[in-house]
N, C-alpha and C positions, 0 to 999 in steps of 0.2 A: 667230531660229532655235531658240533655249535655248526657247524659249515654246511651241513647234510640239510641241516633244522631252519637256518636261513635261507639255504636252495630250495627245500619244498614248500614253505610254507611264500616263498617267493613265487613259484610256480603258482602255485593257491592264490593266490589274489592274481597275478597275470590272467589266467583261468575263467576267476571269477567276472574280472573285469571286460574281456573279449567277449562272454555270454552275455552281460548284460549290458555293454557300451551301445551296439550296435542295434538295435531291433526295428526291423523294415518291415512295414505292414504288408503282407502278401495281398499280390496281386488276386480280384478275382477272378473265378476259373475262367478258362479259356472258350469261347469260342468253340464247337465241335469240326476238325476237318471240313471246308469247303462253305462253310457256315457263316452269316456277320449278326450278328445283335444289331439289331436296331430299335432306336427309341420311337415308341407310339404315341404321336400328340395327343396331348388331350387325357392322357390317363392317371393322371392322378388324382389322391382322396376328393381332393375338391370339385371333382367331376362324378362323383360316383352319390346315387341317393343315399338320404341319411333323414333325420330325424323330420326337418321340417320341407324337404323337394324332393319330388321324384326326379331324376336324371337318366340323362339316354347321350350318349357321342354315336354319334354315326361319322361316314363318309361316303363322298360321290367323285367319279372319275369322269371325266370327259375333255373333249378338244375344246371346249366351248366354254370360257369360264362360267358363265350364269349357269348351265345347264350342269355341273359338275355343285354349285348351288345347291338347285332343287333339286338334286338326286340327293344330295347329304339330308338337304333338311326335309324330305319327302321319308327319307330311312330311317330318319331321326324321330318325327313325327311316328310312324307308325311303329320302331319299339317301346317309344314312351307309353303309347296307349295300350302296345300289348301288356307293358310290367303293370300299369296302373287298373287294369281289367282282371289281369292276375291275381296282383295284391285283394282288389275290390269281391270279386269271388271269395275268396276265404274269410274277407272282414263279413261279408254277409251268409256265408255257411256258419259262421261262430255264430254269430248275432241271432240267427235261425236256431241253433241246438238251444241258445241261451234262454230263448221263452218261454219254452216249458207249454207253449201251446199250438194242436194241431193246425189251427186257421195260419200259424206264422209260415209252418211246411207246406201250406198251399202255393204260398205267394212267395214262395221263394224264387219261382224262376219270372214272376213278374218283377222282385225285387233286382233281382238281375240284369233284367230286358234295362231297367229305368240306370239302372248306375254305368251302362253298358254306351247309354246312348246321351248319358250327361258327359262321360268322357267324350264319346264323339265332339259332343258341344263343347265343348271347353279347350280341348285343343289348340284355338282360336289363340287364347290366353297363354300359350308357352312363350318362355321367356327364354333371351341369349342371353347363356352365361358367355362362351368364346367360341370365336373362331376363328380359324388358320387355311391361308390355300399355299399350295405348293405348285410351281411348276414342275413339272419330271423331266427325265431324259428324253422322253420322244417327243415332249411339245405341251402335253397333255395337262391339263390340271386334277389335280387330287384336292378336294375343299373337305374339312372338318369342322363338323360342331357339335358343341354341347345345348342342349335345351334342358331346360327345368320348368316345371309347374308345382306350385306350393298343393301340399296335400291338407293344409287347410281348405284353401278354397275348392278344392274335389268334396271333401266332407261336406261343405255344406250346399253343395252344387246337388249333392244325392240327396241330400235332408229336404231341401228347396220339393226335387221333382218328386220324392215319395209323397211331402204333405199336399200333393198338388190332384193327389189321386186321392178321392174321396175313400173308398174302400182299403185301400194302404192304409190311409193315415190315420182312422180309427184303431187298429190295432200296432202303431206305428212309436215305439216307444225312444225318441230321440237320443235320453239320458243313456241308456245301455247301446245304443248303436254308439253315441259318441267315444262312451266309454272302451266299446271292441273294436272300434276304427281306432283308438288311439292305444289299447296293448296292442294290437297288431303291426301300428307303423314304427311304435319303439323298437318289436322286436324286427321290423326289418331293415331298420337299420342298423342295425348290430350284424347282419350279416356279411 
């Protein structure tokens, strides 16, 4: 019986030990049939907008390395302005409902026109975070960048053109635009 008791409880630890000796961290999954992953420069957090830059990665292809350039940073340029014209729209439909006065629902689409066209201007001022060119297979170059513009200086780029308009800037209450340009960028950077 003493013999039964040392064989199983021998088996028992054998057992215990091959389950837990060995443990290999699983591969992740595979690839779909006919399919490769491949890694996208440029995509990580530190490219992506957040709290104090708007951010944009683009790319441009071409035989011609400069010209594969300005197509990046041309494609670059114009999503940054669409997110920041995006964003800017909401921060000024908040800032509109927030007044509590009809004169503000006039001038909303003047406030608009002016933040619309201070982006334009400001553009100027986009800053490289990075960039990467690749040569390809058939000759070609593929160029990457990142651009960013602090959404300070957009805030007071539209504060600047509103006070600059007489009729705005009487009814043009700084302190709460500041205030819903800046819940609005928190929350879009959480996104």
């Amino acid at each position: 019986m003493k013999k039964y008791l040392y064989g199983a409880t021998a088996l028992l630890l054998l057992a215990g030990t091959a389950s837990c000796g060995s443990s290999k961290k699983a591969a992740g999954t595979p690839a779909p049939v006919g399919m490769t992953e491949e890694v996208v420069p440029l995509s990580g957090p530190q490219y992506r907008s957040d709290a104090e830059y708007f951010r944009a990665v683009q790319n441009g292809v071409s035989t011609d390395r400069s010209t594969a350039q300005k197509i990046a940073m041309q494609n670059c340029r114009q999503e940054l302005a669409a997110n920041i014209q995006a964003e800017l729209q909401v921060v000024i439909e908040n800032y509109v409902k927030e007044q509590n006065t009809g004169v503000a629902a006039e001038n909303k689409s003047q406030y608009q026109e002016m933040a619309y066209t201070t982006v334009k201007q400001r553009l100027n001022d986009v800053q490289i975070v990075e960039e990467k060119i690749y040569r390809q297979e058939d000759g070609s170059y593929r160029f990457y960048v990142c651009l960013q513009m602090p959404k300070s200086a957009i805030e007071t780029a539209v504060e600047a053109a509103i006070a600059k308009d007489a009729k705005l800037n009487l009814e043009f209450d700084r302190e709460q635009f500041k205030k819903v340009f800046e819940e609005r960028m928190a929350a879009f950077s959480k996104q």
